[in-house]
C-alpha positions in Angstrom: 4.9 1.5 -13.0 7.2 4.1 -13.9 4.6 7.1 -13.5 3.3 5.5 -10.0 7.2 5.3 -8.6 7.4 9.1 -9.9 3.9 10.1 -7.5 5.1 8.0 -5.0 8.8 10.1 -5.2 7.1 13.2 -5.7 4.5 12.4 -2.5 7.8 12.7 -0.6 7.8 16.5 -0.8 4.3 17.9 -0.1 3.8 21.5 -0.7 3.0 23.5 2.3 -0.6 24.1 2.0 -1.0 20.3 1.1 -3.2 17.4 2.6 -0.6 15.1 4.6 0.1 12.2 6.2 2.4 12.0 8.7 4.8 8.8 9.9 6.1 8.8 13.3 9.1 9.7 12.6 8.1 13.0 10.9 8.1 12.2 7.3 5.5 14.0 5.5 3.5 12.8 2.3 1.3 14.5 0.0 -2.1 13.0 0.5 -2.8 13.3 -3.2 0.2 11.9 -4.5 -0.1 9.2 -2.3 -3.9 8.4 -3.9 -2.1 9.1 -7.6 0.4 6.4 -6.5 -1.9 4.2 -5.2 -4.2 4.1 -8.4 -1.4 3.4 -11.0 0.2 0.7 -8.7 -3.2 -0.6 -8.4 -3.5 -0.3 -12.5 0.2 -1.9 -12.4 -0.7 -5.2 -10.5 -3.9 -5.8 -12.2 -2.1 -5.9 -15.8 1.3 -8.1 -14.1 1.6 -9.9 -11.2 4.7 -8.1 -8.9 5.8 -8.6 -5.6 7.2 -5.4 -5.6 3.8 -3.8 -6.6 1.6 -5.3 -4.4 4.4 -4.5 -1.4 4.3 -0.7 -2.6 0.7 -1.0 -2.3 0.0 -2.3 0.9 2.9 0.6 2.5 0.9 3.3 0.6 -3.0 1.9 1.5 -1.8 1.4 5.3 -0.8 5.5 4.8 -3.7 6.3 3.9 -5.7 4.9 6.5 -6.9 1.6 4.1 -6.1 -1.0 6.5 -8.4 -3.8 5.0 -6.6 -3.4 1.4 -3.1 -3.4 2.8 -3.9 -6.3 4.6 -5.3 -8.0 1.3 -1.7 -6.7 -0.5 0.7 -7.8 2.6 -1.4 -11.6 2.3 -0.7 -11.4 -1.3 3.0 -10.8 -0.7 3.4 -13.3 2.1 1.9 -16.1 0.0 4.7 -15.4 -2.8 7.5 -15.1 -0.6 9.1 -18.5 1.1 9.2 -19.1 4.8 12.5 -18.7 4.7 12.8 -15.3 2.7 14.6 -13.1 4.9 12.2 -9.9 3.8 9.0 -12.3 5.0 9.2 -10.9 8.9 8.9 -7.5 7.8 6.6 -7.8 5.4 4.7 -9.5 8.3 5.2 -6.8 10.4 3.4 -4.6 7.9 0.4 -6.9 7.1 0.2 -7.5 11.1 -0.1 -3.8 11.7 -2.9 -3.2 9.0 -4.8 -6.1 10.4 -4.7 -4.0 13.5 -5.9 -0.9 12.4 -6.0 2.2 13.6 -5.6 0.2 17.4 -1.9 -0.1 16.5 -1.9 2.6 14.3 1.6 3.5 13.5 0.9 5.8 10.5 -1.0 8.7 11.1 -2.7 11.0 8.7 -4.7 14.2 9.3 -8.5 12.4 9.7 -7.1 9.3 11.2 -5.3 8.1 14.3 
């Protein structure tokens, strides 16, 4: 987990002539870092069951356009957390936007949106 919180970090400052994605508010990510992330988070969760993880996960896949697998991570979340959890509305938020797709698209990367 440690390496995949490092790409993730590291996705935060994307060389100039990098692939990006974009949010709306102008943040910029490294397109591969983000995919470097995604795999060892993906590694992460399939050795040890973490909220956290799966969380991370469903941000990152939403980035990158993989609205189907965030949606499958923000579920996963949802059924761990209690209804009364006060992180549970954004974390529906997130899930509710994935399930949208690129309709509601709020993240926008260089192919998509």
């Amino acid at each position: 987990r440690l390496r995949a919180d490092l790409r993730h970090r590291l996705a935060s400052t994307p060389a100039d002539d990098a692939d990006v994605v974009s949010d709306p508010l102008g943040m910029r990510y490294d397109r591969a870092q983000l995919e470097a992330a995604l795999a060892d988070y993906q590694a992460t969760v399939a050795i040890a069951d973490d909220l956290r993880v799966d969380l991370r996960i469903a941000d990152i896949a939403q980035r990158l356009g993989r609205y189907e697998e965030a949606v499958v991570h923000g579920d996963a979340v949802l059924a761990r957390l209690g209804v009364d959890d006060p992180v549970r509305p954004h974390v529906q938020e997130l899930r509710d936007r994935a399930a949208a797709g690129p309709a509601l698209c709020r993240w926008r990367t260089s192919a998509r949106c």
